[in-house]
N, C-alpha and C positions, 0 to 999 in steps of 0.2 A: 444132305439133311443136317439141320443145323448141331440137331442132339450128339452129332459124332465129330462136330469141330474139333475134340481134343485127338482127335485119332493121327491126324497125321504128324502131331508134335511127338507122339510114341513114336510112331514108325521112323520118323527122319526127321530129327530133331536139329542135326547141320545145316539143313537149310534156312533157318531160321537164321534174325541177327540178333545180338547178346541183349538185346534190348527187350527183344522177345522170350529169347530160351536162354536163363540167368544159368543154368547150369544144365550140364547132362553124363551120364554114365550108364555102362548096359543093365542096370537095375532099373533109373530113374530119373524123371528128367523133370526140372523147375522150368517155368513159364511165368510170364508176367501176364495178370489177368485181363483180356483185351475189354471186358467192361467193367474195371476194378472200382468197388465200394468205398474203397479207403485211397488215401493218398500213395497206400503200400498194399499190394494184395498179390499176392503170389498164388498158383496152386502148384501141388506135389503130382507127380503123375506116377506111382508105379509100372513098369514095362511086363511085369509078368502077363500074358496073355489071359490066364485063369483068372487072376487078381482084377483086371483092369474092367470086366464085367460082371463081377459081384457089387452087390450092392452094402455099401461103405459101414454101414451101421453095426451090420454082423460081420464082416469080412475082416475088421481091422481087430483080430484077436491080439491078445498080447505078444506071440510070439512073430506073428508078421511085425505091428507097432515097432519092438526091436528092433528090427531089421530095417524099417521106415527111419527112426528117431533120426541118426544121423544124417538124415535130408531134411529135415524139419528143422535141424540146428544150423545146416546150412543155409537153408530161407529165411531162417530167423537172423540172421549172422549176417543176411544179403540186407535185407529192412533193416537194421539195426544203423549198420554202415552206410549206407545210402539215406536213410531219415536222418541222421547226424550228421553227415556234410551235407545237407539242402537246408536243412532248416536248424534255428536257434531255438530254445525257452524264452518267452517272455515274461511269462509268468505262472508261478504253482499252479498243480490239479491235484485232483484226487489218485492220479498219478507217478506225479515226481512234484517234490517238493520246492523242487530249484535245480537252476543248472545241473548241478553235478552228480544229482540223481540222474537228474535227464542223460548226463551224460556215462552213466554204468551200465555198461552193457546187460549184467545180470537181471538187473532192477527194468530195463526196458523191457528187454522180450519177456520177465516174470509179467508185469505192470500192464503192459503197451501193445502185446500182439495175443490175438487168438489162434489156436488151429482148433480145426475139428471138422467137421462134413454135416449137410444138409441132409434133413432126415427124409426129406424126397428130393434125391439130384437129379440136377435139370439136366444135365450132361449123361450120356450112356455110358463113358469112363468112368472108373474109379476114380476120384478126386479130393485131394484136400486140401483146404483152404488156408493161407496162414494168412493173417492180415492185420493192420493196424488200428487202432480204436477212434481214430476219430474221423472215421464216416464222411472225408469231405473230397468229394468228388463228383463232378459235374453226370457220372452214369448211374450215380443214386439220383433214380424218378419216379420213385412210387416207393410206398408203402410196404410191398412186399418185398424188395429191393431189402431195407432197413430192415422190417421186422423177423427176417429171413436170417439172422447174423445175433441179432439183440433178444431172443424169444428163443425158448425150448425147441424150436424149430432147428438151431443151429445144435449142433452134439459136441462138446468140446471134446480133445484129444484125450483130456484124463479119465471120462465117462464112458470108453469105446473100448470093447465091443458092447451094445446093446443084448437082453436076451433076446429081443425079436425082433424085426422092422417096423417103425413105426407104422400107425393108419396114415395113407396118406391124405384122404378126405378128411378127419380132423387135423391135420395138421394145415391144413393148407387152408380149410373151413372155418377151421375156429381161430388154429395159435395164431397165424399169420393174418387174418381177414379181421379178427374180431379183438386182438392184444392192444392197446392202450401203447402208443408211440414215445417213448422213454428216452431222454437224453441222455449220450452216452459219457457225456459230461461231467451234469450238475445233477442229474433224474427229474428232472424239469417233464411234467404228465401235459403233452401236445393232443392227448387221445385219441381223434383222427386226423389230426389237420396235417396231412405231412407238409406240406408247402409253407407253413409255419416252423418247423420241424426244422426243417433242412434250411429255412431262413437261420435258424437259429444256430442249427450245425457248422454254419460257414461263420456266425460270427464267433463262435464260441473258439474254433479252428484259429481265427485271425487275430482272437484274442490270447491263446495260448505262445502263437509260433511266430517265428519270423524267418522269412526265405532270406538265407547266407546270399542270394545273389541279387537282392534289391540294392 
């Protein structure tokens, strides 16, 4: 069943190659996301057996979170490093100013990456997300894809624990189905058209970066 694809990277995480499982340790193990949203999308897996089937919203109290951070630093520190030797600035965002922003570690993963969990995860493991902002990758194809990450839908890291679980028929009814398609750019309002959207995601992407290995 597809919903427990993450299971076996818990259980035997050595079989994998480092391309797949960016790190691992008997707490926790990083995975590179095999339908990743961004050019960088990691998720965190905790190994605790109780943990890994609670649902992320309420689960991730403050005093677990602690005990998580320093894998999120990790994944951030993996993105960081690996978006910096593939790719150059071309030019300003609303994110770095210029190179040498681009190039601060702090200001990147502050700037440039999100974590947080989906207030209805698709996956039966506990999971979190850390991923890069600019949305450009050939596995974003639909709308919920996007608005799943860009909308209330998505729970950032600083906002967690929730006091309850979200509904997940309004979330998935309204925030996700009915939200207005927001560039993560320029905020450029595509309102439903995502195939406008994501035309525009790739150029806005081609406009910022340029691959170190052109």
């Amino acid at each position: 069943m597809w919903k427990r694809a993450l299971a076996p990277y818990i259980k035997d995480p050595i079989q994998y190659s480092k391309d797949e499982v960016v790190f691992f340790d008997e707490k926790v193990v990083i995975i590179t996301d095999k339908f990743a949203k961004s050019e960088y999308h990691l998720l965190v897996l905790p190994r605790n057996p109780f943990l890994t089937k609670e649902h992320p919203t309420i689960a991730l109290q403050e005093s677990v979170k602690d005990k998580l951070d320093k894998y999120i630093a990790i994944a951030q520190d993996h993105i960081y490093k690996s978006y910096s030797d593939k790719y150059s600035l071309l030019v300003g965002s609303k994110w770095f100013k210029d190179d040498e922003e681009y190039r601060n570690k702090e200001k990147f993963i502050t700037e440039f990456i999100n974590v947080g969990v989906h207030s209805v995860p698709s996956m039966s493991n506990l999971h979190i997300h850390v991923i890069t902002k600019d949305f450009h990758s050939s596995k974003m194809k639909h709308k919920k894809h996007y608005n799943s990450f860009n909308t209330e839908f998505f729970v950032n890291w600083d906002k967690l624990p929730l006091k309850e679980i979200p509904d997940a028929s309004y979330m998935e009814k309204e925030v996700i189905a009915k939200s207005d398609l927001i560039c993560s750019y320029c905020s450029k309002n595509f309102k439903n058209k995502f195939s406008l959207l994501k035309q525009h995601l790739d150029e806005e992407f081609n406009t910022h970066f340029k691959s170190l290995n052109d």
